[in-house]
PyMOL Python script that loads the backbone (N, CA, C, O; Angstrom):
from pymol import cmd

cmd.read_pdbstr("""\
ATOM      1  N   UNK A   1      36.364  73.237 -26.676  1.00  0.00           N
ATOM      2  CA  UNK A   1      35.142  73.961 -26.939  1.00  0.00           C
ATOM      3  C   UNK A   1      35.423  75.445 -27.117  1.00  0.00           C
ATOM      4  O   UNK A   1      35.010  76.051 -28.106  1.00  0.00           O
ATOM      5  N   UNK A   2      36.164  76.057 -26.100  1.00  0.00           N
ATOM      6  CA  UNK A   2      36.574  77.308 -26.915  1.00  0.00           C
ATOM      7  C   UNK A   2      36.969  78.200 -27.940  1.00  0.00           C
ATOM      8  O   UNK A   2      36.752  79.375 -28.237  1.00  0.00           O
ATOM      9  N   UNK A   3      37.968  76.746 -28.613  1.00  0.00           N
ATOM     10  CA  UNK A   3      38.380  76.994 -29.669  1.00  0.00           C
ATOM     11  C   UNK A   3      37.317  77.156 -30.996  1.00  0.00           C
ATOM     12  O   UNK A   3      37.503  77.818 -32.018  1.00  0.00           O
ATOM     13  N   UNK A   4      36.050  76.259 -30.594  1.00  0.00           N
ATOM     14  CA  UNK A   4      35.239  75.976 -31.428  1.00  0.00           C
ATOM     15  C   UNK A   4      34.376  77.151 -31.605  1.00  0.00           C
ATOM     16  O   UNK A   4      33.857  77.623 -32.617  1.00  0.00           O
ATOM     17  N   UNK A   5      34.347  77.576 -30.130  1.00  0.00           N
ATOM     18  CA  UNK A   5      33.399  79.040 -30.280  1.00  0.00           C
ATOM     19  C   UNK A   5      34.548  79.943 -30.883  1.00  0.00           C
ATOM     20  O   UNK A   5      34.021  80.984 -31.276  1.00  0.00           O
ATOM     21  N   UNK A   6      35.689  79.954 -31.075  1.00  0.00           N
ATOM     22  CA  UNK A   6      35.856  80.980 -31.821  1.00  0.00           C
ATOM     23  C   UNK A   6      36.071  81.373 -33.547  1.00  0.00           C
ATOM     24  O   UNK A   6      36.226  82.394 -34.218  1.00  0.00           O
ATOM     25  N   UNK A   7      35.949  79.499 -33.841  1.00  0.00           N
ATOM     26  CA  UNK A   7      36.142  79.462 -35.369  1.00  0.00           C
ATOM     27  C   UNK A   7      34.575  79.772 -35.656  1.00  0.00           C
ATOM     28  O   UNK A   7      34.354  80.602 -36.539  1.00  0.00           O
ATOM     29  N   UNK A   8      33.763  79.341 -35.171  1.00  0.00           N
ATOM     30  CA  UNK A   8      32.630  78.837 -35.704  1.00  0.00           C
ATOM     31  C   UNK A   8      31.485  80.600 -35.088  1.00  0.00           C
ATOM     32  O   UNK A   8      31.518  81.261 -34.050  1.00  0.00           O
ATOM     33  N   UNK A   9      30.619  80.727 -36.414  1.00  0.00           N
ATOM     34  CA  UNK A   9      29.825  81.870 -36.128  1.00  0.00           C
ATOM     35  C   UNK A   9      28.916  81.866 -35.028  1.00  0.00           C
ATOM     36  O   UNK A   9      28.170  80.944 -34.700  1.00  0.00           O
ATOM     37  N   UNK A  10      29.069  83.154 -34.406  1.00  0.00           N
ATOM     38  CA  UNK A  10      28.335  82.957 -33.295  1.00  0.00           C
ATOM     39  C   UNK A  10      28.402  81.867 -32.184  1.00  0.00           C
ATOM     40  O   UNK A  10      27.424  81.552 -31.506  1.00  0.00           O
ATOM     41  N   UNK A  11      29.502  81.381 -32.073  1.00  0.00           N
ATOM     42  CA  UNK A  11      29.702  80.592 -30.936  1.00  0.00           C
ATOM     43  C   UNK A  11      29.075  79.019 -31.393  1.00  0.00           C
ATOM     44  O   UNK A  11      29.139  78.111 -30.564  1.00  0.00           O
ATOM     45  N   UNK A  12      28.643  78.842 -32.370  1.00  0.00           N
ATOM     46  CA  UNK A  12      27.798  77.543 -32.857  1.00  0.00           C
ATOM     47  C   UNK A  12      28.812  76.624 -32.377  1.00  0.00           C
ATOM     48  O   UNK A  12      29.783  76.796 -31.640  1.00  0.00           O
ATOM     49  N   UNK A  13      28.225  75.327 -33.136  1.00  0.00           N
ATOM     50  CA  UNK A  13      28.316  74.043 -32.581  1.00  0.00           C
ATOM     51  C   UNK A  13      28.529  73.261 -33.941  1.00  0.00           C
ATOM     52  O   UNK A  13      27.482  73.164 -34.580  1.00  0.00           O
ATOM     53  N   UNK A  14      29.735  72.629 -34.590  1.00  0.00           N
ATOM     54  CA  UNK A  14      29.660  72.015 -35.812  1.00  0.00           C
ATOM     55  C   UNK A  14      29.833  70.654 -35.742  1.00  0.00           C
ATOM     56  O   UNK A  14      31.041  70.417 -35.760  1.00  0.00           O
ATOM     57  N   UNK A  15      29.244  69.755 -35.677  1.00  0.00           N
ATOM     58  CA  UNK A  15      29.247  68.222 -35.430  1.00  0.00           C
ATOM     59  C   UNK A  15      29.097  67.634 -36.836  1.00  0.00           C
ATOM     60  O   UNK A  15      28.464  68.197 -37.728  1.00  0.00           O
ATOM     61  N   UNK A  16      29.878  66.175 -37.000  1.00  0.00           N
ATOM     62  CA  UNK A  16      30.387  65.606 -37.977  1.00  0.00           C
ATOM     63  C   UNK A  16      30.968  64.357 -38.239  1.00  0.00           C
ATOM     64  O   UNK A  16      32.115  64.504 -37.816  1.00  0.00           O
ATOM     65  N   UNK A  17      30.904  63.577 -38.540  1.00  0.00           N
ATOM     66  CA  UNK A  17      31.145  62.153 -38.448  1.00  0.00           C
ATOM     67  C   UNK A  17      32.145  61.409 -37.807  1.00  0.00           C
ATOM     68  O   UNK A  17      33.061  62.168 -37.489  1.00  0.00           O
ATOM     69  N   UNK A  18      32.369  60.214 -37.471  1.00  0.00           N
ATOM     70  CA  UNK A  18      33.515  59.903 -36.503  1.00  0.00           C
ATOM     71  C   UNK A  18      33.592  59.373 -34.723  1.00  0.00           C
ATOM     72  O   UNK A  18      34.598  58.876 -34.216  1.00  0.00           O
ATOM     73  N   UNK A  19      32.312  59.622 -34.013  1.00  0.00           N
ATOM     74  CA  UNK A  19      32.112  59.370 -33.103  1.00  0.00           C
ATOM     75  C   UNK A  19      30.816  58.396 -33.117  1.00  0.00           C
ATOM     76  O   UNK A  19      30.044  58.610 -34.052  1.00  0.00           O
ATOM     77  N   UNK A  20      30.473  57.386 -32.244  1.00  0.00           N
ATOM     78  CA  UNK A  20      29.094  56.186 -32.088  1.00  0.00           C
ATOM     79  C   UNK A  20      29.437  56.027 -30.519  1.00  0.00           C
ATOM     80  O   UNK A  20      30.429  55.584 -29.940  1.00  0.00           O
ATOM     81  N   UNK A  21      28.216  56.568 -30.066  1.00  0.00           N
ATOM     82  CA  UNK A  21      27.786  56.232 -28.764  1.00  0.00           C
ATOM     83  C   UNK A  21      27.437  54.635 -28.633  1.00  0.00           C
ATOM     84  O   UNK A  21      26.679  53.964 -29.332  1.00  0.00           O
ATOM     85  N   UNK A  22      28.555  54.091 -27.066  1.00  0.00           N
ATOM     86  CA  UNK A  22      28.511  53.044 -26.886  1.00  0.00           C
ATOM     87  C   UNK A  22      26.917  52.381 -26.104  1.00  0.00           C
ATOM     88  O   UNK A  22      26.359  52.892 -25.133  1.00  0.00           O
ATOM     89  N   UNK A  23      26.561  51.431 -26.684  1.00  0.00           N
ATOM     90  CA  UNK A  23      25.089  50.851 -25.342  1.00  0.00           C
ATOM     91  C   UNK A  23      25.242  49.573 -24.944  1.00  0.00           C
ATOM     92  O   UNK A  23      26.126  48.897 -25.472  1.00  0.00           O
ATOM     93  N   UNK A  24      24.695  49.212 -24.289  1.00  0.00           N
ATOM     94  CA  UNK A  24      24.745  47.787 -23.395  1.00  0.00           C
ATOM     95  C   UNK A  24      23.251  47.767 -22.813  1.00  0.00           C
ATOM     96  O   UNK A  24      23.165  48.527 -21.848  1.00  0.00           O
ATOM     97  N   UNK A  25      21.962  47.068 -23.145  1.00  0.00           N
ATOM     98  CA  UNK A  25      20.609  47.294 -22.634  1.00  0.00           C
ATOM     99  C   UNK A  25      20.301  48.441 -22.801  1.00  0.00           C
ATOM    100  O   UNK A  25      19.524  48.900 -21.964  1.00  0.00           O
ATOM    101  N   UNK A  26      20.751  49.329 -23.885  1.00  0.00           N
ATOM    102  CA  UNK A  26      19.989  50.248 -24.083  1.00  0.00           C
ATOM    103  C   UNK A  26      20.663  51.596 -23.642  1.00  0.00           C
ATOM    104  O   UNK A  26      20.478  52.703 -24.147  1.00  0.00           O
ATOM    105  N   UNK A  27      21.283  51.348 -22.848  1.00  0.00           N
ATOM    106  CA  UNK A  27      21.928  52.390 -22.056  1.00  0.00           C
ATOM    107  C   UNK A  27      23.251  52.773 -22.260  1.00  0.00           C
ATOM    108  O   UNK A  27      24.039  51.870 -21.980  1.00  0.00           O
ATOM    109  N   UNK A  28      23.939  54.163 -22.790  1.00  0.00           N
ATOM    110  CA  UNK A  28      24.655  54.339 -23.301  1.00  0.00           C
ATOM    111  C   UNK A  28      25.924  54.726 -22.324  1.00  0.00           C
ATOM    112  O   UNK A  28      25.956  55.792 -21.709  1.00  0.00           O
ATOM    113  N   UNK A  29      27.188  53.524 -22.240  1.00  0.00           N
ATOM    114  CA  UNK A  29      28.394  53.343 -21.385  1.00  0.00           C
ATOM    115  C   UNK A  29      29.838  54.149 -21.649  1.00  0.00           C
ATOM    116  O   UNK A  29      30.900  54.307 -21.048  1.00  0.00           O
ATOM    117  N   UNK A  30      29.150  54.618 -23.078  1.00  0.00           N
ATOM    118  CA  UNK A  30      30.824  55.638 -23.708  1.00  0.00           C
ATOM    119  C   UNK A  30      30.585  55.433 -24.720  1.00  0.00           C
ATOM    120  O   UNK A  30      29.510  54.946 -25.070  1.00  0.00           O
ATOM    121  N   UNK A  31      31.465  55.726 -25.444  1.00  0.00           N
ATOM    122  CA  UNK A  31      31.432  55.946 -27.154  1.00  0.00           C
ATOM    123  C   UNK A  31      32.952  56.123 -27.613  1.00  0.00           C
ATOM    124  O   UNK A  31      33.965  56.496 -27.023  1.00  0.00           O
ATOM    125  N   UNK A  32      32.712  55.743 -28.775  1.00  0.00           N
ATOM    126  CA  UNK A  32      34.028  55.403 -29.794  1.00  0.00           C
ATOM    127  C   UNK A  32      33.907  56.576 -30.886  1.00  0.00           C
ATOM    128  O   UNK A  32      33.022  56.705 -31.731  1.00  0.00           O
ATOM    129  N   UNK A  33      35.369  57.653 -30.581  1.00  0.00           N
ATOM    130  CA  UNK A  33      35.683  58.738 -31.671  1.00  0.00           C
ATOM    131  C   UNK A  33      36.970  57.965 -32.403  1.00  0.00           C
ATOM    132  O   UNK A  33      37.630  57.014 -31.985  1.00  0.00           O
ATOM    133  N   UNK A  34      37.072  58.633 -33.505  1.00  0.00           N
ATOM    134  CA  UNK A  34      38.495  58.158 -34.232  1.00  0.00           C
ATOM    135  C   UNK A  34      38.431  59.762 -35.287  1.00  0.00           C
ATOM    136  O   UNK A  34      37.479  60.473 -35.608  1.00  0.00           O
ATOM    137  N   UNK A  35      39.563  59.829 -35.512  1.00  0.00           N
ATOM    138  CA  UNK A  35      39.996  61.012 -36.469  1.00  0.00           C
ATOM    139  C   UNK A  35      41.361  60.853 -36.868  1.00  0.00           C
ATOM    140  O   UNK A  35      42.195  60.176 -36.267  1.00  0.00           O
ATOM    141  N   UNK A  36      41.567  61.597 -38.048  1.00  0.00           N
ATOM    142  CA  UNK A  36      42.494  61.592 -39.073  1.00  0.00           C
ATOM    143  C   UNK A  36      42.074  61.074 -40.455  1.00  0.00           C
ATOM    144  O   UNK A  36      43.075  60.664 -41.043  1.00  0.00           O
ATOM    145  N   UNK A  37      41.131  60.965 -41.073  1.00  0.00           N
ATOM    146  CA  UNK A  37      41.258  60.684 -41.960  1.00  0.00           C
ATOM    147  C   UNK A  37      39.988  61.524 -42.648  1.00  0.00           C
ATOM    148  O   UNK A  37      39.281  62.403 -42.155  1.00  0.00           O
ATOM    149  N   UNK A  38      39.976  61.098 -43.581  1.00  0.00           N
ATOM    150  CA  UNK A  38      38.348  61.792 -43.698  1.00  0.00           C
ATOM    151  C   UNK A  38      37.134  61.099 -43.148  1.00  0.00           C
ATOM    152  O   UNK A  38      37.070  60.000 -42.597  1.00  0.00           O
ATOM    153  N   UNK A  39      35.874  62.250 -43.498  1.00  0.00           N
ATOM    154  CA  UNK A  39      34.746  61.867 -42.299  1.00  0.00           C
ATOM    155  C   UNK A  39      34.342  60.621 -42.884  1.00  0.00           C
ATOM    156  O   UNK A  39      34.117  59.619 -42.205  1.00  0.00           O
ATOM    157  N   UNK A  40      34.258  60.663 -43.995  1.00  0.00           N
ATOM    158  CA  UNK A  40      33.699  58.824 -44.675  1.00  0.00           C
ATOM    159  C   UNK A  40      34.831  57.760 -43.842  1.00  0.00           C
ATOM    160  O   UNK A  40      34.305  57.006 -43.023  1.00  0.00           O
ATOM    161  N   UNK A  41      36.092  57.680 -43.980  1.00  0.00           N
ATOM    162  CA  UNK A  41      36.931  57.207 -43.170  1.00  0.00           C
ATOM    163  C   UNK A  41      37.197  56.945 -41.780  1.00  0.00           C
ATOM    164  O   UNK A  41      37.663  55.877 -41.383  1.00  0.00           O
ATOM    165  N   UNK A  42      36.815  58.202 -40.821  1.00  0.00           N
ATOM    166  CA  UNK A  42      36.769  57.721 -39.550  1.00  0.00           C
ATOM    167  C   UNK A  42      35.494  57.339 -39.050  1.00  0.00           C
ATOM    168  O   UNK A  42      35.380  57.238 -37.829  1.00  0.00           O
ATOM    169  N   UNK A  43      34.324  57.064 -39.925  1.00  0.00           N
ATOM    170  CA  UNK A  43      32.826  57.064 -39.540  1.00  0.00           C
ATOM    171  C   UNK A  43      32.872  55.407 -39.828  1.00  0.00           C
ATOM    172  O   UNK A  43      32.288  54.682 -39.023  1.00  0.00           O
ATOM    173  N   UNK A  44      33.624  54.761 -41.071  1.00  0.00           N
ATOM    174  CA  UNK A  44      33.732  53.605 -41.153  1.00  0.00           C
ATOM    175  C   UNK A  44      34.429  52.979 -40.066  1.00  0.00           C
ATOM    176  O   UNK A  44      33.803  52.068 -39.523  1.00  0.00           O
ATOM    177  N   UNK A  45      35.357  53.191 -39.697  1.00  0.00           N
ATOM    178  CA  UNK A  45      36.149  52.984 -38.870  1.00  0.00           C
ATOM    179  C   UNK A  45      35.909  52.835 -37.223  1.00  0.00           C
ATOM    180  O   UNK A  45      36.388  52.118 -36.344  1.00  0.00           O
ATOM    181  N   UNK A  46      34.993  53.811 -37.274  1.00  0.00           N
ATOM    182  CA  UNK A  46      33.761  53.551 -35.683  1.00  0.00           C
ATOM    183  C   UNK A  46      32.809  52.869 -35.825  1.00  0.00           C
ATOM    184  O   UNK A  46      32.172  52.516 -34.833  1.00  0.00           O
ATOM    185  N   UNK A  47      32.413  52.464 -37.177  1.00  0.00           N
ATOM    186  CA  UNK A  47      31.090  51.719 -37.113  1.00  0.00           C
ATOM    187  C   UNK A  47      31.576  49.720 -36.875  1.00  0.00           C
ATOM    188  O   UNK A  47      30.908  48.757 -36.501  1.00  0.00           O
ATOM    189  N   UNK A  48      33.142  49.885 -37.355  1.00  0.00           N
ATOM    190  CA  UNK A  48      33.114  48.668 -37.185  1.00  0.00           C
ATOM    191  C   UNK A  48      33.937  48.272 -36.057  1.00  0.00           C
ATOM    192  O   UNK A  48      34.139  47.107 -35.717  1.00  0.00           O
ATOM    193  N   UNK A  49      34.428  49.374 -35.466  1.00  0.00           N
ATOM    194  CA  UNK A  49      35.028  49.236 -33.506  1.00  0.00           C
ATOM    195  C   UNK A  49      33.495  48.881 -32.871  1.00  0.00           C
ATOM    196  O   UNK A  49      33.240  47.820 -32.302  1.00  0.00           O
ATOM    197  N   UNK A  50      32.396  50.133 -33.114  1.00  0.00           N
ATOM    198  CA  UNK A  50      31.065  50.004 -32.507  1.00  0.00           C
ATOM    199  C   UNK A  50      30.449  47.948 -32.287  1.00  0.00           C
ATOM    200  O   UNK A  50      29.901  47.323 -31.378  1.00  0.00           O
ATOM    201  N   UNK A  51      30.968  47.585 -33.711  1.00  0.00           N
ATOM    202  CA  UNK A  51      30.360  46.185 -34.331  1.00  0.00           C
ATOM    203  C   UNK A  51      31.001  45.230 -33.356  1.00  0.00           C
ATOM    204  O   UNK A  51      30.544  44.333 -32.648  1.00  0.00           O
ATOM    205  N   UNK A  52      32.182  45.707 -33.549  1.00  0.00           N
ATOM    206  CA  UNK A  52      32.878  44.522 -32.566  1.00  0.00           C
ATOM    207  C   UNK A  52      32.558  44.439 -31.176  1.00  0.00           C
ATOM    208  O   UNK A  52      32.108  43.432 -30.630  1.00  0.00           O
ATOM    209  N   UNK A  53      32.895  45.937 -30.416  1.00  0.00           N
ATOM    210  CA  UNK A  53      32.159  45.825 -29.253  1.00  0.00           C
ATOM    211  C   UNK A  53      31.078  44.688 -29.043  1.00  0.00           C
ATOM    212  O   UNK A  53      31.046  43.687 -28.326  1.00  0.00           O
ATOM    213  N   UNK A  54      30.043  45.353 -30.132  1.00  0.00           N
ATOM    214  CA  UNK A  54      28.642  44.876 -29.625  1.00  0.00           C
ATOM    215  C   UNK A  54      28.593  43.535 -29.724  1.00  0.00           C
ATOM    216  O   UNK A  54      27.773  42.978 -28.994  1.00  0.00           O
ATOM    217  N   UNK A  55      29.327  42.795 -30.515  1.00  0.00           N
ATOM    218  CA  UNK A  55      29.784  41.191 -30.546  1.00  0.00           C
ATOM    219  C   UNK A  55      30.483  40.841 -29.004  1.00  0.00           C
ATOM    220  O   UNK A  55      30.198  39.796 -28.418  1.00  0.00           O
ATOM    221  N   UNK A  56      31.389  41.806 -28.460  1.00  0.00           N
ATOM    222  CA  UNK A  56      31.798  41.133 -27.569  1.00  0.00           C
ATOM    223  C   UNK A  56      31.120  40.948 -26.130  1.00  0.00           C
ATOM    224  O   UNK A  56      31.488  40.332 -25.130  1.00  0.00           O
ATOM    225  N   UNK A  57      29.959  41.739 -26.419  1.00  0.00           N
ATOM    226  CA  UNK A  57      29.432  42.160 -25.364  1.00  0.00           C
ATOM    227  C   UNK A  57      27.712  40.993 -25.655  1.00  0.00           C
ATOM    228  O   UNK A  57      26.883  40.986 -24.745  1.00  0.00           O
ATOM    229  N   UNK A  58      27.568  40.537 -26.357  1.00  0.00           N
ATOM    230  CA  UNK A  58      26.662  39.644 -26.747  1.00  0.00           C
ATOM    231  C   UNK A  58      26.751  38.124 -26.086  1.00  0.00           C
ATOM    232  O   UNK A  58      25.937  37.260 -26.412  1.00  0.00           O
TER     233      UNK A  58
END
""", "prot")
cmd.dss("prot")
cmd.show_as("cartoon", "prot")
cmd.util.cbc("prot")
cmd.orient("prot")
């Protein structure tokens, strides 16, 4: 986070694809980030870790 306040103006906050908060009843237990690739790339890539989870947990 520091680092972030110092790229980013004014201390902001730049959020961006790649992370899906995990749930189970609704209630959110952790979440799945992935990076390296591009944001279309690691956003696919969590949506279908997210998928599986939620299959295994069904």
């Amino acid at each position: 986070m520091i680092q972030t306040k110092r790229l980013l103006p004014k201390g902001g906050i730049y959020s961006f694809g790649g992370g899906i908060p995990l749930k189970v009843d609704g209630n959110i237990i952790g979440a799945i980030g992935v990076s390296g690739g591009t944001v279309k790339q690691d956003q696919a890539i969590c949506e279908i870790a997210v998928d599986m989870f939620t299959r295994e947990c069904d």
